[in-house]
C-alpha positions, -999 to 999 in steps of 0.1 A, spaced: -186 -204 -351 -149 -206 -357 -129 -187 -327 -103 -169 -354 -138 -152 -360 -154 -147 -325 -124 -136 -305 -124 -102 -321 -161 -90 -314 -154 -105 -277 -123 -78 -272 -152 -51 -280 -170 -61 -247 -162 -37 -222 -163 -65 -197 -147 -100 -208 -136 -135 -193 -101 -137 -181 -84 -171 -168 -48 -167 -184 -16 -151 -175 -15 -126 -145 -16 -88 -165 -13 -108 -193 -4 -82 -216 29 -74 -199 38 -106 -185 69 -117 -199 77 -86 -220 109 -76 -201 138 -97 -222 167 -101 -195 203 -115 -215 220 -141 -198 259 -142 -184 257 -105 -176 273 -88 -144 255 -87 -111 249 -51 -118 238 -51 -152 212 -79 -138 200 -58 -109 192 -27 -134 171 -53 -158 152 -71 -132 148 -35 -113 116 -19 -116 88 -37 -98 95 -32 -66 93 3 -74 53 -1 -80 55 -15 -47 72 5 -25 50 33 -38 23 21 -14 44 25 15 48 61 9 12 71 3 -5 102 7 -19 79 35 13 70 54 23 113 57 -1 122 82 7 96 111 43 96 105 48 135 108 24 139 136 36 106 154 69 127 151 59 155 168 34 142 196 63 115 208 95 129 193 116 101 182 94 70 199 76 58 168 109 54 146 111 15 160 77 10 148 86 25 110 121 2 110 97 -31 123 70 -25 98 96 -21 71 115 -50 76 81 -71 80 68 -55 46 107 -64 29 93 -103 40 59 -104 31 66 -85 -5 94 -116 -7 72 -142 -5 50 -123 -28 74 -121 -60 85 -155 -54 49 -170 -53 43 -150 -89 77 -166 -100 75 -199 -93 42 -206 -97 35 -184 -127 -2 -172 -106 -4 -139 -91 -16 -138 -52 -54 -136 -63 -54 -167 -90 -32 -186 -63 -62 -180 -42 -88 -188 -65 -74 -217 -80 -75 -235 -42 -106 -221 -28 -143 -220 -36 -160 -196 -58 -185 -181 -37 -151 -168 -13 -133 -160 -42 -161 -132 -49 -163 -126 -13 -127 -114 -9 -131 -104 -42 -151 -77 -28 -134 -70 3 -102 -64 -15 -116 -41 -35 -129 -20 -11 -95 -18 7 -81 -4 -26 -108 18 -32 -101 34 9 -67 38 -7 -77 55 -31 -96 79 -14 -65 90 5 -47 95 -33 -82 117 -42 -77 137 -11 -36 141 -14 -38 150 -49 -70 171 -50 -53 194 -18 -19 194 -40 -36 210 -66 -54 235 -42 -27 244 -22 0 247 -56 -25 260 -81 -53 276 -58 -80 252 -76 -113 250 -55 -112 218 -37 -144 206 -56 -131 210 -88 -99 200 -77 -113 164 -68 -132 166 -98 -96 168 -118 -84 133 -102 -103 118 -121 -89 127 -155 -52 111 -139 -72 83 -163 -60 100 -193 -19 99 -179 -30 61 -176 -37 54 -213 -7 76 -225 12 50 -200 0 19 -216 11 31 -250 50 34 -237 58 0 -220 65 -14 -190 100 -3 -185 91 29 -188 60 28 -160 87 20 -143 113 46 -148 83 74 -145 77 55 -106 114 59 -98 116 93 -108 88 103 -87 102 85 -56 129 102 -63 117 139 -61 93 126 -32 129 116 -14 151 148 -23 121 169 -11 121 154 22 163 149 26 161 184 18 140 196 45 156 179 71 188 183 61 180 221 71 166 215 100 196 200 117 179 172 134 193 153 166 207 120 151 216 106 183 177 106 191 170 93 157 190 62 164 179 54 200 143 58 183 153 29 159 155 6 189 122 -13 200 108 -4 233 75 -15 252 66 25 253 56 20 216 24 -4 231 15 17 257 -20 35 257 -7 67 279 2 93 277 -21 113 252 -5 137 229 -33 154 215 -59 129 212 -28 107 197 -15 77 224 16 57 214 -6 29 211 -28 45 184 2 63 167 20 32 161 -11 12 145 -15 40 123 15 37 110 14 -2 108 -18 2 91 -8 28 67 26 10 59 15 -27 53 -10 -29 31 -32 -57 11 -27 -46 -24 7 -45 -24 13 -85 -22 -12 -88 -50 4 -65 -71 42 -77 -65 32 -117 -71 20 -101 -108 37 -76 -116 71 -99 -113 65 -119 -139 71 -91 -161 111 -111 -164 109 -134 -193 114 -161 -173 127 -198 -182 103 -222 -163 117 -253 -178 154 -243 -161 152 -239 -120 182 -217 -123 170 -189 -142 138 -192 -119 162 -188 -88 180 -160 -107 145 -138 -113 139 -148 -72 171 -134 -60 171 -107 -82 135 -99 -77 142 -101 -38 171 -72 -42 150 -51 -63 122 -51 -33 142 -49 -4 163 -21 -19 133 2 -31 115 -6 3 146 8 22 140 36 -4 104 36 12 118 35 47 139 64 50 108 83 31 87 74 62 114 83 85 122 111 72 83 120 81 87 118 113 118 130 118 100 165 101 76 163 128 100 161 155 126 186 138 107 208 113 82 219 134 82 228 174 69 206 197 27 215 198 31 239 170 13 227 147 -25 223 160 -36 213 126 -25 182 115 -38 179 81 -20 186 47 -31 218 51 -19 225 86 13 213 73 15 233 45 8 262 59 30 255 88 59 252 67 58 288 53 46 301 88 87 311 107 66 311 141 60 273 141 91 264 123 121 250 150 154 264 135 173 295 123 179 285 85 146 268 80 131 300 90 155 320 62 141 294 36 102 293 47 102 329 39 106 321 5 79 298 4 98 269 -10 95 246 17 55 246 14 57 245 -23 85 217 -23 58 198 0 27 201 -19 44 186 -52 58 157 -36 25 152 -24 12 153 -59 38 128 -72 29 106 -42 -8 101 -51 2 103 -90 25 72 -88 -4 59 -61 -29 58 -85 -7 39 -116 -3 8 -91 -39 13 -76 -48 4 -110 -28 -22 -117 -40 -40 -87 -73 -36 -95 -69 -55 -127 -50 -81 -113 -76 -88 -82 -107 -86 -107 -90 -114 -134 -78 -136 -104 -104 -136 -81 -136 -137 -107 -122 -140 -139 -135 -107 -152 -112 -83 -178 -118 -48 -183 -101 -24 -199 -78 0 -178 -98 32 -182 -130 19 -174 -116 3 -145 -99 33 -135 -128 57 -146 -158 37 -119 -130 29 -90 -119 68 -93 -155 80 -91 -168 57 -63 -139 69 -42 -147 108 -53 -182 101 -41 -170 105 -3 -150 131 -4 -171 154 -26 -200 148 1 -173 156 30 -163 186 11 -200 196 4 -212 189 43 -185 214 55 -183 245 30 -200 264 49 -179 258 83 -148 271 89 -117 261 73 -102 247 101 -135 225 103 -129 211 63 -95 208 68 -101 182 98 -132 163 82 -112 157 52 -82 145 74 -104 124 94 -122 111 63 -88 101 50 -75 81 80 -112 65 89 -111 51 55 -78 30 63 -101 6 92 -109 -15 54 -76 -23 53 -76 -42 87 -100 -63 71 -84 -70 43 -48 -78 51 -52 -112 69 -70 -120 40 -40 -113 18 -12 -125 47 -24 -154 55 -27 -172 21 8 -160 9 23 -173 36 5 -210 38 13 -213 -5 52 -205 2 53 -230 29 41 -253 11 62 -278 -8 31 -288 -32 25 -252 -45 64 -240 -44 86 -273 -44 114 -283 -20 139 -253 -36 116 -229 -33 92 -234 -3 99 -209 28 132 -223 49 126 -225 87 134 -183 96 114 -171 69 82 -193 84 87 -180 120 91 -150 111 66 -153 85 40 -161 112 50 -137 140 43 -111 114 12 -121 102 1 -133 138 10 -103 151 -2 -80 128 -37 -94 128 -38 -89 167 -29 -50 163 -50 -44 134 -81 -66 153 -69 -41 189 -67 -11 174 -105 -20 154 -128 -6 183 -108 28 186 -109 28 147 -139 27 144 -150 50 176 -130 77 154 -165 80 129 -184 93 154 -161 123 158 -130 137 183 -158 136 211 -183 106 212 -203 102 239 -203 76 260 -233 56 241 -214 65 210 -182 46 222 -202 11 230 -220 12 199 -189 13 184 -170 -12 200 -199 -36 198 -199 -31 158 -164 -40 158 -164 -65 181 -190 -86 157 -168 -75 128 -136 -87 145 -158 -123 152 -166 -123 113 -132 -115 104 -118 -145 127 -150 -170 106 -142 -157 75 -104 -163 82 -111 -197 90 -134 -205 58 -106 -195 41 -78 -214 56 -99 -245 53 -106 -239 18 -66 -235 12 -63 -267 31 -85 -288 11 -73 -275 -22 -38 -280 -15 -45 -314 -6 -64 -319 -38 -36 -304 -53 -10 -328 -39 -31 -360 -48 -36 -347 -88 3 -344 -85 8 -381 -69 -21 -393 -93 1 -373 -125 32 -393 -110 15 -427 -107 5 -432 -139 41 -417 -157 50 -450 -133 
């Protein structure tokens, strides 16, 4: 059959094959003019790193940064800055991966491994986005409880329909995907500069905090259940995360880019590089300006429950509150109100690059197309699943009791992603080393490798340390002493398949970059 005639009954499959372009249907689109000023070049290639640095302000990230902030006061600020600046390097070598190579993270991956572990982290990076996007079920289906008094059920029930703002999105264009993010970063920002602005916090503190200290590691003293130790790798864990270097290696290709001339592909690199590092700076202060609400919002102990709840509440309650004019303005109720709608734009602008991700993971790793509300309609209700039965299991306890299973719910379902980042890490980094996959201009110089590998060396180790407490945490605030082994045991085996599966993979990588290198001599030889 002719394929003028068979390709349109295939585009009425709901699922299809995919081996072209990353997102192919944006890829490209974004015409940038050449010989323009620095500025007018920074505004046309800005946009993508705004889908990026959405995931370090997640519904996920809220809850250890304001309650690192208030069981350790300033300590945990080091830990924010560090995971930053590591997330600034990694989403770097992301972008410039997608650039140079024209593959996203996932086809990079596929293209130099097997098939049967391209399905199996396949899989296990879909389950890290889908324990994101629980968090974004539970941040936006509280939002909509706590600003429009919706029943929790029904109000998780409503997430799902953020499919609809989806399709309206993919009718408008990229550019303006993008300008809808920044605006909702934006009022997630003010919100926050706001409320510390009132509250008059002690800058002096804030700064010493920004300066590293061994304290940060330590495993005493424990602040209500919380240990420095624990507070930082939540907040490592909720701040780097796995889906974010797939999405950046796709989504910056969206540049019409001219492969044939190295200097427009170095242009869309450096550009590309400020776009990320400004809006994860952007992404910084957000997180800061957590913690520094925990420490300066709210009194020290205050607030005894930490969930969004607690924290609502907490901000219209003067008796928790730490300062004269905050107390003025909670009576008014604007502080609570201004908190629950930045929550709801944080798991709205969540859930547009959750999606995207998914996309890109599914045609990279298995070669499988589907269309964006199907894709978003069965990841959205697999993650609902969870919560509605958390939310089901305690209705009958006491608030208090719902609050804390959803908030425990929420951060449990992070352990996925220390499974999945090496996963993601580890391959970026070995590509953009590489002088095969990137070329001698564009393969990592010397301070970007060691640093490259103390990050991804180093983050590995905490995420692998903090596993057996991690996964302690599902049996509850009090596990019993049989409870606890069991636990560690189970991660303990998981930590020794992580470590085999790590190594299948760097082996694969090996091997195909080798084969890789020879087609290239081979290509050269007989040109000769």
């Amino acid at each position: 059959m002719d394929k003028g005639i068979k390709n349109p009954k295939q585009r009425h499959k709901l699922i299809q094959y995919a081996n072209g372009r990353s997102l192919e249907e944006i890829n490209g689109t974004v015409k940038v003019p050449k010989n323009i000023s620095f500025w007018k070049a920074l505004f046309m290639y800005s946009g993508p790193g705004a889908l990026v640095a959405v995931g370090y302000m997640d519904p996920g990230n809220w809850s250890t940064s304001i309650t690192g902030g208030q069981n350790f006061q300033y300590m945990l600020m080091s830990v924010i800055l560090i995971s930053s600046l590591i997330a600034m390097l990694l989403q770097y070598m992301a972008a410039k991966l997608g650039i140079v190579s024209q593959m996203d993270l996932a086809q990079a991956i596929r293209a130099r491994t097997s098939k049967t572990l391209g399905i199996v982290l396949w899989i296990l990076t879909e389950l890290a986005i889908m324990a994101t996007d629980i968090a974004e079920v539970i941040g936006a289906a509280i939002a909509l409880y706590l600003l429009f008094h919706i029943p929790l059920v029904i109000a998780v029930f409503i997430t799902v329909f953020d499919v609809l703002l989806l399709l309206l999105l993919t009718k408008i264009g990229f550019r303006k995907i993008e300008a809808i993010v920044v605006c909702l970063i934006l009022v997630i920002l003010f919100v926050f500069v706001y409320q510390v602005a009132l509250s008059n916090p002690d800058w002096k503190g804030v700064l010493f905090g920004l300066i590293p200290s061994a304290k940060v590691m330590a495993s005493s003293p424990s602040v209500n259940g919380m240990s420095p130790l624990s507070g930082s790798l939540g907040i490592i864990g909720a701040t780097v995360m796995p889906h974010n270097l797939y999405l950046h290696s796709a989504i910056s290709q969206t540049r019409e880019i001219n492969h044939h001339d190295e200097e427009d592909v170095a242009r869309t690199v450096r550009f590309s590089t400020w776009d990320s590092n400004i809006q994860l700076t952007a992404a910084f202060f957000v997180n800061a300006l957590l913690l520094i609400m925990g420490v300066a919002v709210f009194k020290s102990g205050a607030v005894k429950d930490p969930s969004f709840f607690g924290l609502f509440e907490a901000l219209s309650d003067t008796s928790t509150l730490s300062n004269g004019v905050l107390i003025a303005v909670a009576k008014s109720g604007i502080l609570s109100t201004l908190f629950a709608v930045a929550l709801l734009a944080s798991g709205q602008n969540s859930t547009i690059t959750g999606t995207l991700t998914g996309q890109v993971i599914m045609e990279g790793f298995v070669h499988m197309k589907m269309p964006i509300w199907a894709r978003r309609l069965i990841t959205r209700l697999i993650s609902v699943i969870p919560v509605l039965i958390c939310v089901t299991m305690t209705s009958g306890k006491s608030a208090v009791d719902e609050h804390t299973a959803l908030n425990n719910l929420m951060n449990n379902s992070q352990v996925f992603l220390a499974f999945a980042l090496p996963f993601s890490m580890l391959p970026l980094l070995m590509m953009t080393d590489s002088k095969v996959e990137m070329g001698e201009r564009f393969k990592n110089t010397l301070w970007v490798r060691i640093a490259g590998w103390v990050s991804v060396v180093g983050l590995t180790f905490l995420n692998m340390k903090g596993l057996p407490d991690s996964i302690t945490a599902f049996f509850g605030d009090n596990p019993s002493a049989s409870q606890v082994s069991i636990a560690h045991t189970i991660a303990y085996i998981l930590i020794a398949a992580v470590m085999a599966l790590l190594a299948w993979t760097v082996y694969d990588l090996y091997r195909g970059n080798q084969r890789y290198a020879k087609h290239l001599q081979d290509l050269a030889d007989a040109e000769d």
